[in-house]
Residue, then its C-alpha position, 0 to 999 in steps of 0.5 A: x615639383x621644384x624643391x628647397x634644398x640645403x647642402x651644409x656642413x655643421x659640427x657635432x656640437x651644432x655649429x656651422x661656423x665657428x666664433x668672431x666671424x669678420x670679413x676677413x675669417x667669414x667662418x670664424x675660429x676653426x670654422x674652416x674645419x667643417x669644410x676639410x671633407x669637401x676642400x681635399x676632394x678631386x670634385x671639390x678642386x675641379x672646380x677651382x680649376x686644380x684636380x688631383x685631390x681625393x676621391x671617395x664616398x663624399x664625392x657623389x655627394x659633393x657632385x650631387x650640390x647642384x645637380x638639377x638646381x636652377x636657383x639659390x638663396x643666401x644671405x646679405x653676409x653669405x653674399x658678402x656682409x655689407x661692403x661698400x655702396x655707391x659708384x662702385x658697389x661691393x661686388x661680394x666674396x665670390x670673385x668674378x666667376x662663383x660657384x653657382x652658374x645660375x641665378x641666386x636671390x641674396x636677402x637683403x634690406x636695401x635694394x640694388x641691381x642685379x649683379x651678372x658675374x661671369x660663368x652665369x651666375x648673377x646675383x638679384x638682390x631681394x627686400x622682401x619675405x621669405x616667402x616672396x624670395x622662394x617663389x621668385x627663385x622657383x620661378x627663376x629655377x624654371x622647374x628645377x630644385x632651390x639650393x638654400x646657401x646659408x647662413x644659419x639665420x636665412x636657414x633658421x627662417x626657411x625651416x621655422x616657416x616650414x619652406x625647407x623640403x630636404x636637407x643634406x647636413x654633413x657632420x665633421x667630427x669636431x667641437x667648435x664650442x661657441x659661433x652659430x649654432x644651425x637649429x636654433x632660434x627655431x621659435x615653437x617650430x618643431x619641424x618634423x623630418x624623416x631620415x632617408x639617407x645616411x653616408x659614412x666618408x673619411x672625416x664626416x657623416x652625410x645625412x640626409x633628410x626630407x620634411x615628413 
């Protein structure tokens, strides 16, 4: 049964970016830190078509983000905030060949077409619930798992309604102190996980958990 998944990094304070996010800083201050795990793997510069960086216990699971996943969702900001409409749409912070390679549903309030990028990523820009996004995906997915992107709202969502069937949170050992905090905003939701993996990696903690 296809799955929704969140791979996201979050400080020990509870941030998964840090303060006065623009489109020129979309992690905000220090916000870039979360990330140094990831960013120095030989997996990571890959695919950004470098190679020679690390290896070490993080890359099975840097390797393992988009292992059986058909889908994602993100967030209009994750996309890449609002941008420019009209003749010459905003076509997003990924550049013109994304990470994704598959079909990803960006939670927006105006609709527009789909947006086909090269390496088959195309982005469909979705208006309606939460609940309707999910289903699109997993039928897009074709039996395969979801990948939630973010940002920390679009998650807060997912998991207060209780969509969310696993989550991979990777801990950086850093204080960001203040920007977007990943469990809040939550309402009465109390969701209920079990831990089922723990992974301990030069400059972070991968745990895993799974709804209960």
């Amino acid at each position: 049964m296809s799955k929704l998944r969140l791979n996201m990094s979050m400080s020990l304070d509870g941030f998964v970016a840090g303060p006065e996010q623009s489109e020129e800083n979309r992690l905000g201050v220090g916000g870039m830190e979360l990330h140094k795990w990831l960013t120095e793997l030989d997996a990571f510069e890959e695919t950004h078509c470098e190679g020679g960086g690390k290896v070490n216990a993080s890359t099975p699971i840097a390797e393992g983000f988009f292992e059986n996943v058909g889908a994602g969702i993100m967030g209009r900001n994750m996309f890449g905030g609002s941008g420019p409409r009209g003749t010459n749409p905003w076509r997003g912070f990924w550049g013109e060949d994304p990470p994704y390679h598959h079909p990803v549903l960006v939670l927006k309030h105006h609709a527009r077409e789909p947006l086909e990028m090269q390496g088959g990523t195309t982005f469909h820009f979705v208006t309606e619930k939460i609940e309707s996004a999910l289903e699109q995906a997993k039928e897009a997915a074709a039996g395969k798992d979801v990948s939630l992107a973010g940002g920390a709202s679009v998650v807060q969502q997912f998991l207060a309604a209780g969509l969310l069937d696993e989550m991979l949170i990777s801990v950086a050992p850093i204080f960001l102190g203040d920007g977007a905090r990943l469990f809040d905003d939550l309402g009465d939701a109390r969701p209920r996980l079990e831990q089922v993996q723990v992974v301990e990696a030069p400059g972070v903690t991968h745990i895993r958990y799974r709804a209960a």
